[in-house]
TIVO-346664 format. One record per residue (C-alpha): x, y, z; residue in three letters; residue number from 1. Coordinates in steps of 0.05 Angstrom, whole numbers, plus 32768, in hexadecimal, padded with zeros to 4 digits. Example, Ala and Ser with C-alpha at 12.3 -4.5 7.8 and 13.67 -1.06 7.14 Angstrom:
BEGIN
((80F6 7FA6 809C) 'ala' 1)
((8111 7FEB 808F) 'ser' 2)
***
This chain:
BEGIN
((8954 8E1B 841A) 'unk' 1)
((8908 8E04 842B) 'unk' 2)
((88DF 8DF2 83F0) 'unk' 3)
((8916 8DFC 83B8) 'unk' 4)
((8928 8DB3 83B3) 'unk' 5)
((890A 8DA7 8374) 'unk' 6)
((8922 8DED 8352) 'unk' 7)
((893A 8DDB 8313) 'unk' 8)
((8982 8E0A 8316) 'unk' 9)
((89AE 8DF8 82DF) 'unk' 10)
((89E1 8E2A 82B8) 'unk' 11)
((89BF 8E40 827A) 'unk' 12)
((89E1 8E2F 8237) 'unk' 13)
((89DD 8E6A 81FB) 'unk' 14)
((89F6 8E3C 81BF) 'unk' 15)
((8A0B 8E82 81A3) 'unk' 16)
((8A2B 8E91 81DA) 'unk' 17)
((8A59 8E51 81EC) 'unk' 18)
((8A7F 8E56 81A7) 'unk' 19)
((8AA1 8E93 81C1) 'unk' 20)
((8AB7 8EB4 8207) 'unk' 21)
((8A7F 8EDF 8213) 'unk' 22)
((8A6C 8EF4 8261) 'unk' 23)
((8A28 8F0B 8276) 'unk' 24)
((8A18 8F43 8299) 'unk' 25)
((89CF 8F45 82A2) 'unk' 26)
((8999 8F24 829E) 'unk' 27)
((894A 8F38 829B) 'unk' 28)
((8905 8F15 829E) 'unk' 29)
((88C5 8F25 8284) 'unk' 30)
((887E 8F00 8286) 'unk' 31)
((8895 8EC8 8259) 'unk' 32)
((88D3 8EE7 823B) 'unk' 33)
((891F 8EF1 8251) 'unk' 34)
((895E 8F0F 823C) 'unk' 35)
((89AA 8F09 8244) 'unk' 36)
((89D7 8F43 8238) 'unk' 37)
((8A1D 8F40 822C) 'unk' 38)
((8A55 8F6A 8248) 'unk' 39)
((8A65 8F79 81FC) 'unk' 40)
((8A17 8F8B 81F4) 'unk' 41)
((89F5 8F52 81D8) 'unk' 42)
((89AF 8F4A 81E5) 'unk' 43)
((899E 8EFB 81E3) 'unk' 44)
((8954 8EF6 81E4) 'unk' 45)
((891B 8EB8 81F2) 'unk' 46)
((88DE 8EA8 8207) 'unk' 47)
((8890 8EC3 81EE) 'unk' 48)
((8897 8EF3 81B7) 'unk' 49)
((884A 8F01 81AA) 'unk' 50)
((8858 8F46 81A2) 'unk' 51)
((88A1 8F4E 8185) 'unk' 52)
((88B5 8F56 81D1) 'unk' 53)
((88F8 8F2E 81BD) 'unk' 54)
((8912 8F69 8190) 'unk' 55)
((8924 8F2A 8160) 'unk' 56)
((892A 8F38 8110) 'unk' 57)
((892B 8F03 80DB) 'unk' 58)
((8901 8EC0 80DD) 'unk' 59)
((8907 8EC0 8126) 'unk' 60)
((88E0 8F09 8131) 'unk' 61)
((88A3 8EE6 8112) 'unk' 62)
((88A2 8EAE 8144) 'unk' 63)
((8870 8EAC 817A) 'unk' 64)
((88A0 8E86 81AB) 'unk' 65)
((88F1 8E85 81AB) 'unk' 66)
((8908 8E4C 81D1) 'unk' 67)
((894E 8E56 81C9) 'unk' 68)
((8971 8E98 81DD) 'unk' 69)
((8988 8EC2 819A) 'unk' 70)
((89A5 8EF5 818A) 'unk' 71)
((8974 8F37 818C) 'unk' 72)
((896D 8F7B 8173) 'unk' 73)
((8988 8F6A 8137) 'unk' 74)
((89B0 8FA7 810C) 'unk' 75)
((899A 8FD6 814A) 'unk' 76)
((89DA 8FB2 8164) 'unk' 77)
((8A0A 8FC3 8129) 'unk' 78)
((89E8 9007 8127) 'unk' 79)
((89F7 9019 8172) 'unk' 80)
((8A40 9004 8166) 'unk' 81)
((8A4B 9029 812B) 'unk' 82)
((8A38 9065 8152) 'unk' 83)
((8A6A 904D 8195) 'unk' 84)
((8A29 9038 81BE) 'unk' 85)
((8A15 8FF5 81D9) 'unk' 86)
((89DA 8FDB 81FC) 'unk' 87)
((89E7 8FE3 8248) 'unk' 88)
((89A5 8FC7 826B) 'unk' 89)
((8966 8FA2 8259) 'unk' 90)
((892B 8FA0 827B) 'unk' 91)
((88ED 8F6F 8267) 'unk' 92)
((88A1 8F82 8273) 'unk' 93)
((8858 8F61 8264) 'unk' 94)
((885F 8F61 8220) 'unk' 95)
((8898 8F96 8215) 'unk' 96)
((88E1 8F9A 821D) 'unk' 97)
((890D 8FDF 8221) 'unk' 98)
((895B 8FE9 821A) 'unk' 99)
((898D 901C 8226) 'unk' 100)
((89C7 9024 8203) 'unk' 101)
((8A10 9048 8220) 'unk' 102)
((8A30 9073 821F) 'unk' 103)
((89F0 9099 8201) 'unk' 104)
((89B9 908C 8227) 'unk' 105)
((898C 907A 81E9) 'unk' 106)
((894C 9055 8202) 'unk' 107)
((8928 9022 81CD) 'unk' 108)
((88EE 8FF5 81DD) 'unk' 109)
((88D4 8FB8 81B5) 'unk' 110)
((8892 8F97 81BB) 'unk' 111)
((8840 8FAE 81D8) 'unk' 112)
((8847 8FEA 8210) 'unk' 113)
((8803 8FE1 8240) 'unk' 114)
((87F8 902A 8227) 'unk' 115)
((8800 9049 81E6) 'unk' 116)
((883D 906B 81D1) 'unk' 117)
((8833 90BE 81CA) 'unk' 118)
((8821 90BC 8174) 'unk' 119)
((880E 9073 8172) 'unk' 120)
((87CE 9059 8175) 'unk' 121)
((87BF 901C 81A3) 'unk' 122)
((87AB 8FEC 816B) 'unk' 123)
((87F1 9000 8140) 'unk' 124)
((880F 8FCA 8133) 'unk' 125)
((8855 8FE7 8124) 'unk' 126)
((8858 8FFF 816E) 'unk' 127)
((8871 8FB5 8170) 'unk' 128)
((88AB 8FC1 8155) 'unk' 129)
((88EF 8FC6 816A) 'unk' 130)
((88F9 901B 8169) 'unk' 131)
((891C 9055 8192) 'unk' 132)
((88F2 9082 81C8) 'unk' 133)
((8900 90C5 81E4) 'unk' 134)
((88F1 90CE 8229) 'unk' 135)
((88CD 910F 8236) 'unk' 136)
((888B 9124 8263) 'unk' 137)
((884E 914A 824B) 'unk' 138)
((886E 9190 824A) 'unk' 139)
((88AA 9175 821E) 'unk' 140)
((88E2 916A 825E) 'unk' 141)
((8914 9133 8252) 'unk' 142)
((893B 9116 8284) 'unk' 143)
((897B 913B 82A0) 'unk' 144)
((89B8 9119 8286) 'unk' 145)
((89BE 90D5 826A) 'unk' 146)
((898A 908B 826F) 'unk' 147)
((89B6 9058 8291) 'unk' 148)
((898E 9029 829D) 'unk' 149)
((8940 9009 829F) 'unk' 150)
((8910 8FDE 82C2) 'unk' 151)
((88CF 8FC6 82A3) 'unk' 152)
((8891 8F9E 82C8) 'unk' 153)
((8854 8F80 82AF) 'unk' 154)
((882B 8FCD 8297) 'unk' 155)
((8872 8FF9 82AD) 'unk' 156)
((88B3 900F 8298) 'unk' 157)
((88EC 9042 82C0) 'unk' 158)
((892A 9060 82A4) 'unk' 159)
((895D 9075 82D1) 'unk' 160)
((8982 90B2 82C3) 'unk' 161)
((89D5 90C1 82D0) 'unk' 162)
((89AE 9105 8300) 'unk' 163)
((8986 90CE 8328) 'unk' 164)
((894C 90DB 8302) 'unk' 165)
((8914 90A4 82F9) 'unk' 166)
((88EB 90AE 82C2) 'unk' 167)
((88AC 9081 82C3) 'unk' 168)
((887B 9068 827D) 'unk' 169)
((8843 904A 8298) 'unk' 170)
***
């Protein structure tokens, strides 16, 4: 193809990740951030982590950059399985990152949203944090069945509901 000579288009190598047999299922880019998601559930995470958009615990949640994919979302993880969920689909923004777990729909979102989250205030520095949301519009409606899945951009994230409702958080 025209003007891809020089693409640099390798396999990528999760150290993690070669030890054992895991497959990928997805995969998800943000401004200077990425993820990997196994078909187990695993979130590997790298990339610019400014604002805790990595959903990384531990020395590595403090770091600025992540070159290496890791492990993320620490004992969310072990808390989802306890409970027979997994994540299902990531989605990487800006500065923010959402999830969604299966078979229950739960949405969680890690890192700076362009607008501030309904009882934060812009400046709060916890809204950086790795933490659950519930979906619902300004006269209290949620969505109609269960999240399945998300899609994020530079100042916007959609959930996708199991009734073909998109829900929007701009």
């Amino acid at each position: 193809v025209p003007g891809l000579e020089n693409a640099d288009v390798r396999p990528l190598a999760l150290a993690e990740a070669s030890e054992s047999s895991l497959k990928f299922r997805s995969v998800a880019c943000g401004h200077f951030h990425s993820f990997a998601l196994t078909a187990e559930g695993e979130v590997f995470a790298w990339g610019a982590n400014g604002e805790n958009q990595l959903g990384l615990h531990g020395d590595l949640g403090n770091d600025i950059f992540v070159s290496a994919p890791s492990k993320a979302l620490g004992g969310l993880q072990k808390d989802l399985k306890d409970s027979g969920d997994v994540i299902a689909a990531c989605a990487a923004g800006r500065s923010h990152s959402v999830f969604v777990s299966c078979p229950n729909g739960r949405c969680f979102v890690s890192g700076r949203l362009p607008v501030a989250e309904p009882g934060r205030r812009d400046d709060d520095v916890a809204a950086q944090e790795l933490r659950e949301i519930h979906l619902a519009d300004g006269s209290s409606r949620q969505p109609q069945g269960k999240i399945l899945s998300c899609a994020a951009g530079e100042s916007q994230t959609f959930f996708l509901s199991s009734e073909g409702e998109v829900w929007s958080w701009l």
